[in-house]
C-alpha positions in Angstrom: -59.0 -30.9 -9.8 -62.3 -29.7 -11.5 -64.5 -30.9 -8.3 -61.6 -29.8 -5.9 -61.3 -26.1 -7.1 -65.4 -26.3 -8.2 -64.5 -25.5 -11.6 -62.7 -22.3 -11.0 -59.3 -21.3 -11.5 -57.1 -24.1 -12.7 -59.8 -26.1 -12.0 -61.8 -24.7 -14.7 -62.4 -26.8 -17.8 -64.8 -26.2 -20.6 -65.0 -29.7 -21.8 -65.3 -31.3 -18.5 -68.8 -33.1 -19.9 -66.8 -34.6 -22.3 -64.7 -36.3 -19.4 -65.5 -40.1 -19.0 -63.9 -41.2 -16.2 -61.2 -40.1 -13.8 -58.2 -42.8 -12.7 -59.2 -43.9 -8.9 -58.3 -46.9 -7.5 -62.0 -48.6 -7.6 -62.0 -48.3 -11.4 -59.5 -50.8 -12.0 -60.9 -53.1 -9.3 -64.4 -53.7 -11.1 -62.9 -53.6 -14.3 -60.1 -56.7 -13.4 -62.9 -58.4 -11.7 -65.8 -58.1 -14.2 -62.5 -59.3 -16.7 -62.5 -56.1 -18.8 -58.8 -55.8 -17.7 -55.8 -58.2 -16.9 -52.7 -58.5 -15.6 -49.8 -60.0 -16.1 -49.2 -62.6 -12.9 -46.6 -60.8 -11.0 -48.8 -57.9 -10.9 -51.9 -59.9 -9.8 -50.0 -61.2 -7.6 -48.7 -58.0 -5.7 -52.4 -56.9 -5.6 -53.8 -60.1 -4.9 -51.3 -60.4 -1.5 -52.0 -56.5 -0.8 -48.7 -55.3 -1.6 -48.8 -51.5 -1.9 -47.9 -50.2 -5.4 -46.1 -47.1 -5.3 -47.5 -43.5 -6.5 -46.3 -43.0 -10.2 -44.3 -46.4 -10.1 -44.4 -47.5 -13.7 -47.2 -50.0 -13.0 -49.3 -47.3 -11.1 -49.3 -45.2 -14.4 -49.7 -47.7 -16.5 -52.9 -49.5 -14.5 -54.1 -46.0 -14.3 -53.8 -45.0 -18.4 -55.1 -48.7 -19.6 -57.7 -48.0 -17.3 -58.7 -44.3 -18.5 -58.5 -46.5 -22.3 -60.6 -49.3 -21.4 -63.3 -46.8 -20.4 -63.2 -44.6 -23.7 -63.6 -48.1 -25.7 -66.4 -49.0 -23.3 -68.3 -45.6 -24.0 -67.9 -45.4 -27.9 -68.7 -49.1 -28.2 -71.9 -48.3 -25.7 -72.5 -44.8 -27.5 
C-alpha cells in the first residue's frame, strides 16, 4: 500500500521504517528452503506438486503471518 500510493493518502504511514518485511510469496520460499520454516506434509505437499493455494484460504494466512513472525524473530535476534 505504502509504495503503491507513494506514501500518501492511505498509503501514508509514519512508522513505515519500522516495517521489516511485507508477506510475498518469495519470503516463505527462502525461508522453507534455508529451514527457517516448516510445514506440515500435506502442505509441502500441495506446494511441492504446485497446487495453487487459494487467496486468504486458512493456510494462505497462516504461511503469510508465521512468515511476517519468523522475520521479526530473525531481526531482534540479529539486532
Amino acid at each position: 500500500v505504502y509504495g503503491a500510493l507513494k506514501g500518501q493518502g492511505l498509503g501514508r504511514f509514519m512508522d513505515v521504517g519500522e516495517l521489516t518485511m511485507f508477506a510475498d510469496y518469495r519470503v516463505p520460499q527462502i525461508l522453507r528452503e534455508v529451514g527457517v520454516l516448516q510445514y506440515s506434509p500435506s502442505l509441502a505437499s500441495k506446494i511441492d506438486g504446485f497446487e495453487e493455494i487459494d487467496a486468504g484460504c486458512e493456510e494462505e494466512v497462516e504461511i503469510r503471518a508465521l512468515t511476517i513472525q519468523a522475520v521479526e524473530i530473525l531481526t531482534a535476534v540479529l539486532r
